[in-house]
C-alpha positions in Angstrom: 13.0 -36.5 -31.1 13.5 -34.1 -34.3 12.9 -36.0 -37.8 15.9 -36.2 -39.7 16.8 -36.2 -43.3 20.5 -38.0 -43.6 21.3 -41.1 -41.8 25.1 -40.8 -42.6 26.3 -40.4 -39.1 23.7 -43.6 -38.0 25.6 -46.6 -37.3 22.3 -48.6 -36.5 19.1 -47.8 -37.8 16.0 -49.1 -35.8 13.1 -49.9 -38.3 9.1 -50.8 -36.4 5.6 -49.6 -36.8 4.2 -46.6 -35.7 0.4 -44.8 -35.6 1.1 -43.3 -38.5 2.6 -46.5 -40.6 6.5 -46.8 -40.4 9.5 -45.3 -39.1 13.3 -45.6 -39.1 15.5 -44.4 -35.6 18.9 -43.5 -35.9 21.4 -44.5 -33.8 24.8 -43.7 -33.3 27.7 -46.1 -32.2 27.1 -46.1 -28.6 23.0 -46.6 -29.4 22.1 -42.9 -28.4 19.1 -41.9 -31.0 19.7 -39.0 -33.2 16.9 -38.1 -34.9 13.9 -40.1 -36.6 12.4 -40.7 -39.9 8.7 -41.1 -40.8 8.7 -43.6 -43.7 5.8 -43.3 -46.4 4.8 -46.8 -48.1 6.0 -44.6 -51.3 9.2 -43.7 -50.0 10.3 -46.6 -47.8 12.0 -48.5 -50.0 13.5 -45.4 -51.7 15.1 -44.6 -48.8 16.1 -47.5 -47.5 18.1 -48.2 -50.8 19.7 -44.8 -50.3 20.7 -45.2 -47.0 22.4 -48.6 -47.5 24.1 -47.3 -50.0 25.6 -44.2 -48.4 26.4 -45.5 -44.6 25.8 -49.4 -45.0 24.2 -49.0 -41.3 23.3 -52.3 -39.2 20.0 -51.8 -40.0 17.8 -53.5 -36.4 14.3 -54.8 -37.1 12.8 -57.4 -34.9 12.2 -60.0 -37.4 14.5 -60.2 -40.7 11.8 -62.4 -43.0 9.5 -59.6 -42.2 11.2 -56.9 -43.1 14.1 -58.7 -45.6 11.7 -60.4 -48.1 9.9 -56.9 -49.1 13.6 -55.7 -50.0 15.0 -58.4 -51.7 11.5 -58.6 -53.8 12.4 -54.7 -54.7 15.9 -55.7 -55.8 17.5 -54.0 -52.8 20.5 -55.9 -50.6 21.5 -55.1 -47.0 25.1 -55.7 -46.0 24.6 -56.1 -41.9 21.1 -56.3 -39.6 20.4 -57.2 -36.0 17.8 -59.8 -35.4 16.2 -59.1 -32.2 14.4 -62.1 -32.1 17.2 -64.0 -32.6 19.3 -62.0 -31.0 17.4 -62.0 -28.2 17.4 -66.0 -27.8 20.7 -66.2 -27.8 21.1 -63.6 -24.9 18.2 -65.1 -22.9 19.5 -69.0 -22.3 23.5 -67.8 -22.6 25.4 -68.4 -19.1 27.6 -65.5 -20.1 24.8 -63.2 -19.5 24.2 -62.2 -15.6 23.0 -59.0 -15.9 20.5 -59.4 -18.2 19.0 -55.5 -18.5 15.2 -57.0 -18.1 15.9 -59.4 -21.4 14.7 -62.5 -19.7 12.1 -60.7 -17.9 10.6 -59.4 -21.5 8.6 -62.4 -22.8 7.0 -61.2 -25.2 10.3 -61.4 -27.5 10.1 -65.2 -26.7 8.2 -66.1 -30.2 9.1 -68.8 -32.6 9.9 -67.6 -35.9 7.0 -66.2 -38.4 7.2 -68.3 -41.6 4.7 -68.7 -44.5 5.5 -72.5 -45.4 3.5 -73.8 -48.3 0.4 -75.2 -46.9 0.2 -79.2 -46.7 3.3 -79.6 -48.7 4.9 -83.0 -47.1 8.6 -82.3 -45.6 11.0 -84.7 -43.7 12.0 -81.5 -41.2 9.0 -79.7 -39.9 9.4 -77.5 -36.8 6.3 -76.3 -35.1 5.8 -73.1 -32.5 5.5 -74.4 -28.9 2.3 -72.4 -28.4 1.6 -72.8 -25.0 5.5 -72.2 -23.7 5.5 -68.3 -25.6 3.9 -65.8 -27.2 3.0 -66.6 -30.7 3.7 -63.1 -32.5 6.8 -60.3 -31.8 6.2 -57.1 -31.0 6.6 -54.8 -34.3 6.4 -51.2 -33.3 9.4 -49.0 -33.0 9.3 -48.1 -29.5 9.0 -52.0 -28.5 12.1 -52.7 -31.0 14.4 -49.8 -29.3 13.4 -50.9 -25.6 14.2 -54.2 -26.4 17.8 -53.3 -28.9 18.5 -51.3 -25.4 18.5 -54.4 -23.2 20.3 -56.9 -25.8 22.9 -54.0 -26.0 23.7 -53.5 -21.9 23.6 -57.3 -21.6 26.3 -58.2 -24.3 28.4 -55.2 -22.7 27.9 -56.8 -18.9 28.8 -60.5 -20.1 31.6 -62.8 -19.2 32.9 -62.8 -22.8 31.3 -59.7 -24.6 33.6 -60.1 -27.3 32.3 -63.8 -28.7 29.0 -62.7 -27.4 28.6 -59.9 -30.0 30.5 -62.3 -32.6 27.7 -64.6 -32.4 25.1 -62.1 -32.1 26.5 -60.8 -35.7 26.7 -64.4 -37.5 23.1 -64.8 -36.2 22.0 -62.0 -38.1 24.1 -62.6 -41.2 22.8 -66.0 -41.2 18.8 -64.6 -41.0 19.8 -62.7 -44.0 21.5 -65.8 -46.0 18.3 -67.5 -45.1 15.8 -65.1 -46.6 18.1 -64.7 -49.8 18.4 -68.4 -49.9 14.4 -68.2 -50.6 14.3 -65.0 -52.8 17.1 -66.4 -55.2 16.0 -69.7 -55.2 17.9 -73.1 -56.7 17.3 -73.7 -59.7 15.4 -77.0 -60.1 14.6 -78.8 -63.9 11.3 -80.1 -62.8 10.8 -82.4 -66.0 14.6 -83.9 -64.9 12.7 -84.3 -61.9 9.5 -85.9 -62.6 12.0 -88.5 -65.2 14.1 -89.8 -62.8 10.8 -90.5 -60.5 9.1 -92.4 -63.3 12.4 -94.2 -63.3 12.7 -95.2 -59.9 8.9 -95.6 -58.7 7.2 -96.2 -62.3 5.1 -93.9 -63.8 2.4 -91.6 -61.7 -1.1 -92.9 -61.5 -3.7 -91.2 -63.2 -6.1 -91.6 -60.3 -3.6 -91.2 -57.8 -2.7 -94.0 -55.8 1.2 -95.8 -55.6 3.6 -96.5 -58.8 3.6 -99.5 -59.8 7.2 -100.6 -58.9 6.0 -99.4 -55.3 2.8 -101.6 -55.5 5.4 -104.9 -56.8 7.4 -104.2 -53.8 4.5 -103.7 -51.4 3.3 -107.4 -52.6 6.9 -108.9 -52.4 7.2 -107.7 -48.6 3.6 -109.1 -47.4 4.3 -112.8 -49.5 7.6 -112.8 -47.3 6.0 -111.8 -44.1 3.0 -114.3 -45.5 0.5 -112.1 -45.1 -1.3 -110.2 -47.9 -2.8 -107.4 -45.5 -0.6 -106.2 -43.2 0.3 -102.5 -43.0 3.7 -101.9 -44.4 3.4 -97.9 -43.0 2.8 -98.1 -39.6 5.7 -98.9 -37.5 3.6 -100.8 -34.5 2.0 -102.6 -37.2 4.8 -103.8 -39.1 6.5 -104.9 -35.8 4.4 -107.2 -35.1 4.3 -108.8 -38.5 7.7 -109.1 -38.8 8.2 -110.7 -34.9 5.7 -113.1 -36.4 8.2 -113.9 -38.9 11.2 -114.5 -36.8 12.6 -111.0 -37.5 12.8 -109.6 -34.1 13.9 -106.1 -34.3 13.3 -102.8 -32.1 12.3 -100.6 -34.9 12.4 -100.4 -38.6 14.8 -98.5 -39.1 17.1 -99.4 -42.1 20.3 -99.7 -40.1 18.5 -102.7 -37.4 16.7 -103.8 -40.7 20.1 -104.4 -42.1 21.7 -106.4 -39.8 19.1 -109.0 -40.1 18.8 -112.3 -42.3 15.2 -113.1 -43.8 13.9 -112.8 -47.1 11.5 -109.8 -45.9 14.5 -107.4 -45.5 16.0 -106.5 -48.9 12.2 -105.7 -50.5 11.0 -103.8 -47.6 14.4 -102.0 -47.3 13.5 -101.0 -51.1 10.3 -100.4 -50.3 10.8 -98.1 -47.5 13.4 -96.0 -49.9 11.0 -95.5 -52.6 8.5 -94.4 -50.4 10.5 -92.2 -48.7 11.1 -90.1 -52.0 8.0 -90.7 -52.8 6.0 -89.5 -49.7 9.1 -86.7 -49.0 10.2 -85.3 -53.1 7.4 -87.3 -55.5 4.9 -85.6 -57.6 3.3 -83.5 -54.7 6.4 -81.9 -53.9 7.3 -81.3 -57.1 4.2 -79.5 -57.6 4.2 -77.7 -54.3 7.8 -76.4 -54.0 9.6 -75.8 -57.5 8.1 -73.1 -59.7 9.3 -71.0 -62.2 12.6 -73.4 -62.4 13.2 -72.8 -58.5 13.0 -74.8 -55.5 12.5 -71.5 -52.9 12.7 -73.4 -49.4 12.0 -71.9 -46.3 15.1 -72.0 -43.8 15.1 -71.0 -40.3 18.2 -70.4 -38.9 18.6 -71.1 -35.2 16.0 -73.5 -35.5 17.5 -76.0 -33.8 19.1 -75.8 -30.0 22.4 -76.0 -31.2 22.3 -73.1 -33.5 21.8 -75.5 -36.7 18.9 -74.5 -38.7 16.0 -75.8 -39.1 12.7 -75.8 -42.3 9.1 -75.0 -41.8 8.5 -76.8 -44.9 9.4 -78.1 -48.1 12.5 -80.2 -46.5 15.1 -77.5 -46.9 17.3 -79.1 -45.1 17.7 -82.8 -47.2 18.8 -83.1 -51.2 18.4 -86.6 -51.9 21.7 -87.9 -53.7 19.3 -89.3 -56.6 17.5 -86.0 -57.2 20.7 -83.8 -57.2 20.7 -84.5 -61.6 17.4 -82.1 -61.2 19.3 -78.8 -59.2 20.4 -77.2 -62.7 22.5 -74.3 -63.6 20.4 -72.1 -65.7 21.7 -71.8 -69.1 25.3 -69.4 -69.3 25.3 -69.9 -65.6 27.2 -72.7 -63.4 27.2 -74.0 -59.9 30.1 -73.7 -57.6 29.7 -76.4 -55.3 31.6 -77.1 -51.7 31.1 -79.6 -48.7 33.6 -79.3 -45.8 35.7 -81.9 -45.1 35.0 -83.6 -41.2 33.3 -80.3 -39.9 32.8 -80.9 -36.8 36.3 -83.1 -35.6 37.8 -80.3 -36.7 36.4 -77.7 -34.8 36.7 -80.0 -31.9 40.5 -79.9 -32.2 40.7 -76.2 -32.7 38.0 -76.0 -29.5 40.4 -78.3 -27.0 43.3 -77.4 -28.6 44.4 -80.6 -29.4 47.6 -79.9 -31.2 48.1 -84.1 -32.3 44.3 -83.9 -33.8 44.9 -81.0 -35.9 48.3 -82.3 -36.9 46.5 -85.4 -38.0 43.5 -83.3 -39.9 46.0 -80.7 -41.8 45.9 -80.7 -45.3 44.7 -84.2 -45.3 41.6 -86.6 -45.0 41.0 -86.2 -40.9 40.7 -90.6 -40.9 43.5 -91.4 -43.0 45.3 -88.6 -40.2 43.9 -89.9 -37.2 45.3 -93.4 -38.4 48.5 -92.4 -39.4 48.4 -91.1 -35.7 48.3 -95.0 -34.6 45.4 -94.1 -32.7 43.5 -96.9 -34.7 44.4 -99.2 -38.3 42.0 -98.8 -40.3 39.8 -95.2 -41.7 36.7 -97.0 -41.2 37.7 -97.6 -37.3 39.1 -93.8 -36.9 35.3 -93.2 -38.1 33.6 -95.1 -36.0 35.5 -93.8 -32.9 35.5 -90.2 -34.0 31.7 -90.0 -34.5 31.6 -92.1 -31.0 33.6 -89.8 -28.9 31.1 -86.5 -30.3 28.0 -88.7 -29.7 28.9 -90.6 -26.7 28.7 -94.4 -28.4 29.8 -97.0 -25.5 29.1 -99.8 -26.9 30.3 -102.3 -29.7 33.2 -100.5 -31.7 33.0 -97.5 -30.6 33.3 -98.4 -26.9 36.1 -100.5 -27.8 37.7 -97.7 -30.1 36.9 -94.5 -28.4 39.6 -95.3 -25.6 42.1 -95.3 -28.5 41.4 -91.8 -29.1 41.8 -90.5 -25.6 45.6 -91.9 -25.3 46.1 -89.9 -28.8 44.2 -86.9 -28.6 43.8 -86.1 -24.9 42.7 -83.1 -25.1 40.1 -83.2 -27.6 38.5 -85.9 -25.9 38.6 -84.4 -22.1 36.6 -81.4 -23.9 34.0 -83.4 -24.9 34.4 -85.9 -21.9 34.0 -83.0 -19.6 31.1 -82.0 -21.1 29.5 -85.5 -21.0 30.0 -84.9 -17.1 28.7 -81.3 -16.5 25.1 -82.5 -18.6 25.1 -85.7 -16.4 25.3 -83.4 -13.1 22.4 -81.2 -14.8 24.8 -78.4 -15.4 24.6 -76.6 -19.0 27.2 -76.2 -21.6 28.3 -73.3 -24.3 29.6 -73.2 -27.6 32.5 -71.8 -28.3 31.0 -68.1 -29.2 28.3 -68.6 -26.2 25.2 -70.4 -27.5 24.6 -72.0 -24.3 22.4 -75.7 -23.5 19.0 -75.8 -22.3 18.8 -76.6 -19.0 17.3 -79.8 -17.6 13.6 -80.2 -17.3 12.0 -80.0 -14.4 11.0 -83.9 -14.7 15.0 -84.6 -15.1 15.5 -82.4 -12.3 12.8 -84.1 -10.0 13.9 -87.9 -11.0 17.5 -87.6 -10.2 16.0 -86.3 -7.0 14.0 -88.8 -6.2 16.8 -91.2 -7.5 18.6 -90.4 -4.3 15.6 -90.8 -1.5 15.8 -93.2 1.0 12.6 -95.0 -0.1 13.7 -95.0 -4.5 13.3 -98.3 -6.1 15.7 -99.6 -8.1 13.7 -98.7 -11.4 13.7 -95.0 -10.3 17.3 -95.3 -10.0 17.7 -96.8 -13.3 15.6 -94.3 -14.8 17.3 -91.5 -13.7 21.3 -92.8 -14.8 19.5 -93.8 -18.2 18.5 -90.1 -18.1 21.6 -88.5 -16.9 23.7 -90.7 -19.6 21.4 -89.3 -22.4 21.9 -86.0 -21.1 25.5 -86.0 -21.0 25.2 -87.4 -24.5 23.6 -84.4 -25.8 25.5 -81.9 -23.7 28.6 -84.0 -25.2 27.9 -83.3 -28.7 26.0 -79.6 -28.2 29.3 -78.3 -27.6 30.6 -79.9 -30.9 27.3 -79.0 -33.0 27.0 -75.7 -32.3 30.2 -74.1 -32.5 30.6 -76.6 -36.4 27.1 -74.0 -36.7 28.8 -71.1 -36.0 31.7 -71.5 -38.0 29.1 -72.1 -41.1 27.5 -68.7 -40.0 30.7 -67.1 -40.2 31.5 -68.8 -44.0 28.0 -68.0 -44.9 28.5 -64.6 -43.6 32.4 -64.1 -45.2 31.4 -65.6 -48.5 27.7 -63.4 -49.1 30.0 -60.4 -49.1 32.7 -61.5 -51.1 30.1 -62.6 -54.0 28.0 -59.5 -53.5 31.6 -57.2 -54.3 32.0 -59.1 -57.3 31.2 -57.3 -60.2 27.4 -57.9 -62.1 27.0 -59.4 -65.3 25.2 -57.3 -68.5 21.4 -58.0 -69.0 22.0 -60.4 -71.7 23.6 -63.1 -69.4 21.3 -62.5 -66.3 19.5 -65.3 -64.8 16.2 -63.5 -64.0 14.4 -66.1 -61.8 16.4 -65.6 -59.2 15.1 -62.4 -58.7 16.0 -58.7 -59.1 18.7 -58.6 -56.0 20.2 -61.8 -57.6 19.6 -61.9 -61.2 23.6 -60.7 -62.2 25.4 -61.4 -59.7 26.7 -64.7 -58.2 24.9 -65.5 -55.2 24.0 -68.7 -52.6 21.5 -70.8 -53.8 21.6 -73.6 -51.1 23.0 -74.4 -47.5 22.9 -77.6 -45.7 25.1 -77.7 -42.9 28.2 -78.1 -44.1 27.8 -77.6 -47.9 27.2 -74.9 -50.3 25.8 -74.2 -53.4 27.1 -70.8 -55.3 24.7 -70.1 -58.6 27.3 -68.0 -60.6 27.5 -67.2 -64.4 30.1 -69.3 -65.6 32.5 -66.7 -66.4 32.9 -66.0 -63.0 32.9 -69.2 -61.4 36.8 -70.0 -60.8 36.7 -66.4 -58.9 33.7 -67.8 -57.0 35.5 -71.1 -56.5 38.3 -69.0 -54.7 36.3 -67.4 -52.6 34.5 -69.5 -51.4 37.8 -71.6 -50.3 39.1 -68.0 -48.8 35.8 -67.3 -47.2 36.1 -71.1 -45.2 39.6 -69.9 -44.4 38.8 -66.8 -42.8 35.9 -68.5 -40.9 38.4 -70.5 -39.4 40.4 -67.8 -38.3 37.4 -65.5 -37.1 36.7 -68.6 -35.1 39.8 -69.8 -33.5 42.4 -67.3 -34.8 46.2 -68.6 -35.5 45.5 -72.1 -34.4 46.8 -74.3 -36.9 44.1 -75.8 -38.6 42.6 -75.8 -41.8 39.1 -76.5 -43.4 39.7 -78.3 -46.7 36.7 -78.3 -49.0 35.6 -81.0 -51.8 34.8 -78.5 -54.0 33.8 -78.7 -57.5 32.1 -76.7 -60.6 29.6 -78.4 -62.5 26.3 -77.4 -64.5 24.5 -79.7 -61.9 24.9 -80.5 -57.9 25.1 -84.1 -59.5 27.7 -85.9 -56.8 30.3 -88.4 -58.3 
């Protein structure tokens, strides 16, 4: 293949290793190759700044915080990638794919995502490679990274649904690039707000290390109410025992059984649990771990999670503790633009069934006060309860008496999510609404419903396997809910990155510099959780921000689930800090 010297005519542009160090394949639309480029550590990033700014290509690499986080370092921004690895997940468990082009057969693409995490810094979300179910590296080199952009492409073309396929495929990628800009940019953190409002909470640090003080008082409080002056307080078995001793005969300790109980032990150890929670998860080793320079740089992995939510390899990217949100501060001449979506998820289950009445009750309005107003239920708190019920499969207490309700209302929403309750209690998988499809049972599922239904099964085998088959269907119930509420993030994400990078840059003298070279004057995201957004803009541009990000939810919407009439109201507001009221 002759070396080239223009990639205009390249739609995609295939980056890997070579003998030799680096090279760049260009391919037109329908993926034939037209020429190549050897890329000198010099020149790489020359060119690759050129290029995207001539032809914007797709540029294909097989693992974006490989590649991304060298460019974004350099100041240099990419409008579209493919990310085979991800890329390649998605295509190997989807049920849309039949012909599969050799994908499923080419393990080696299998790995978990590469990260750097901080070592030993403490996070609430850690995720971890399964090691022994996978390779533990991806294949770099070009010629590994065209075979495999080969097979992904002949398999999305031979799908059911090609169309949502590719759709997803797309948002995937945008959403590995929000992730590693997310990290470059950073959000801006005040650590000495920080380390104030944890000497205000816990007491002032040790010097010798050790508790705070006002966690030491409430460690003594809980011990003289459980009467005894030794008992471990951070071991779960542990404290069980102490506390049946005591009368208080709970399952677990978590806060919600905690709270329904009445005994002097519960309100200090609730206390006590909270403080060390921030403590052990955002105190003084955190701090010092994960927020430098004035910026908290988390690492995201998107896809992380089956669903297609994403997940953190450290530094708990994926929590802001309310109390800590005074410390996420807009550098000085700059604000934050700050949204959460309104009921996510019920919302894309009405626009997934259909369910004209549900997205009558959720337009323009609180989705509760809508769903009430439907006489499904009286009360906000009740519409609630049996909302989150029928996406999680509650059947007992409130929500099994509510949840019926909601099926007389809103049929339709509730056969989608009843139907899929059924399919994951028959061991059949489910999709999303773009294709992100379910694992499939284990083989232990698989072999105790079988031997559920032998002549010779005890009753406690038979038990076992409906207890199984009803947690199944629980997950395959709200998988289909999850993960299409993930991919219509992806597809904000990916509609508002553009809008903010076509905004025009501030001058030098009202840059914010430690967000980085790429990010320094423009606005840009600075954190993502879900269903919430945080946009780092200089405040002269923030209403402009503000609107796009409520045009970028809008278009998301519409990407998603076209003219159905529903919309995605956002509390959204513009502050100097992500303080919430």
């Amino acid at each position: 293949m002759p070396a080239v010297d223009s990639a205009d005519a390249a739609t995609w542009v295939v980056l890997g290793r070579t003998e030799d160090g680096v090279a760049a394949a260009l391919l037109d639309a329908e993926g034939v190759e037209l020429g190549r480029r050897a890329l000198t550590a010099n020149g790489r990033l020359e060119w690759i700044a050129r290029v995207e700014a001539d032809a914007a290509p797709r540029w294909v690499w097989h693992d974006t915080p490989a590649w991304y986080a060298e460019l974004l370092a350099a100041g240099i921004r990419v409008a579209r990638c493919h990310d085979l690895r991800l890329c390649h997940a998605i295509l190997r468990d989807s049920s849309l794919v039949h012909d599969d082009a050799g994908l499923r057969a080419a393990r080696q693409w299998d790995a978990a995502a590469l990260v750097d995490a901080v070592a030993g810094a403490p996070a609430l979300f850690e995720i971890e490679a399964d090691t022994a179910a996978g390779p533990t590296t991806l294949p770099d080199r070009l010629e590994d990274a065209l075979a495999e952009f080969a097979r992904q492409r002949r398999a999305a073309a031979a799908a059911s649904e090609p169309g949502r396929l590719r759709l997803l495929l797309a948002a995937e990628s945008a959403g590995a690039l929000v992730a590693a800009e997310l990290r470059a940019a950073g959000l801006p953190w005040d650590a000495a707000v920080h380390d104030r409002i944890l000497t205000e909470v816990l007491g002032r640090r040790p010097a010798g290390g050790g508790n705070p003080a006002r966690v030491d008082e409430l460690a003594a409080r809980v011990r003289d109410a459980l009467g005894d002056p030794s008992a471990s307080l951070d071991s779960q078995p542990k404290l069980l025992r102490s506390l049946h001793r005591v009368g208080v005969l709970v399952e677990s300790t978590s806060k919600w059984e905690l709270a329904e109980q009445r005994h002097p032990v519960i309100a200090p150890l609730l206390e006590y649990k909270q403080l060390m929670r921030l403590l052990t998860a955002n105190g003084w080793t955190w701090l010092s771990e994960w927020v430098h320079d004035g910026r908290f740089r988390p690492v995201y992995v998107p896809g992380g999670v089956v669903t297609g939510r994403w997940a953190s390899s450290g530094g708990g990217a994926l929590q802001l503790p309310r109390r800590l949100r005074e410390a996420v501060r807009a550098d000085p001449g700059w604000l934050f633009v700050v949204a959460d979506v309104a009921q996510l998820e019920p919302r894309v289950l009405a626009a997934m069934s259909r369910d004209t009445a549900l997205a009558d009750a959720a337009r323009g309005r609180d989705l509760y006060a809508g769903v009430v107003a439907a006489g499904a239920v009286t009360t906000r708190s009740e519409a609630k309860i049996a909302m989150l019920g029928a996406m999680y499969g509650a059947t007992t207490g409130d929500s099994g008496r509510l949840v019926p309700r909601l099926r007389r209302t809103f049929p339709r929403a509730m056969a989608l999510v009843d139907e899929a309750a059924r399919t994951g209690e028959d061991g059949g998988v489910v999709r999303t609404w773009l294709g992100r499809t379910a694992p499939a049972p284990s083989l232990q599922w698989s072999a105790a419903q079988s031997q559920a239904t032998e002549a010779q099964a005890s009753q406690a085998d038979e038990t076992r396997a409906r207890r199984w088959a009803r947690d199944r269907g629980r997950f395959t119930r709200n998988f289909v809910v999850q993960g299409t509420a993930a991919e219509w993030a992806l597809a904000w994400l990916a509609d508002l990155r553009t809008r903010l990078a076509d905004m025009a840059p501030v001058g030098a003298q009202d840059a914010a510099p430690r967000s980085g070279p790429a990010f320094a004057t423009r606005p840009h995201l600075a954190f993502f959780l879900h269903d919430e957004v945080i946009v780092h803009t200089p405040a002269a541009r923030a209403e402009e921000v503000a609107e796009a990000v409520r045009a970028s939810a809008a278009a998301a919407g519409r990407l998603l689930f076209g003219d159905f009439p529903l919309d995605f109201p956002l509390d959204l507001r513009i502050a100097p800090t992500a303080l919430k009221e």
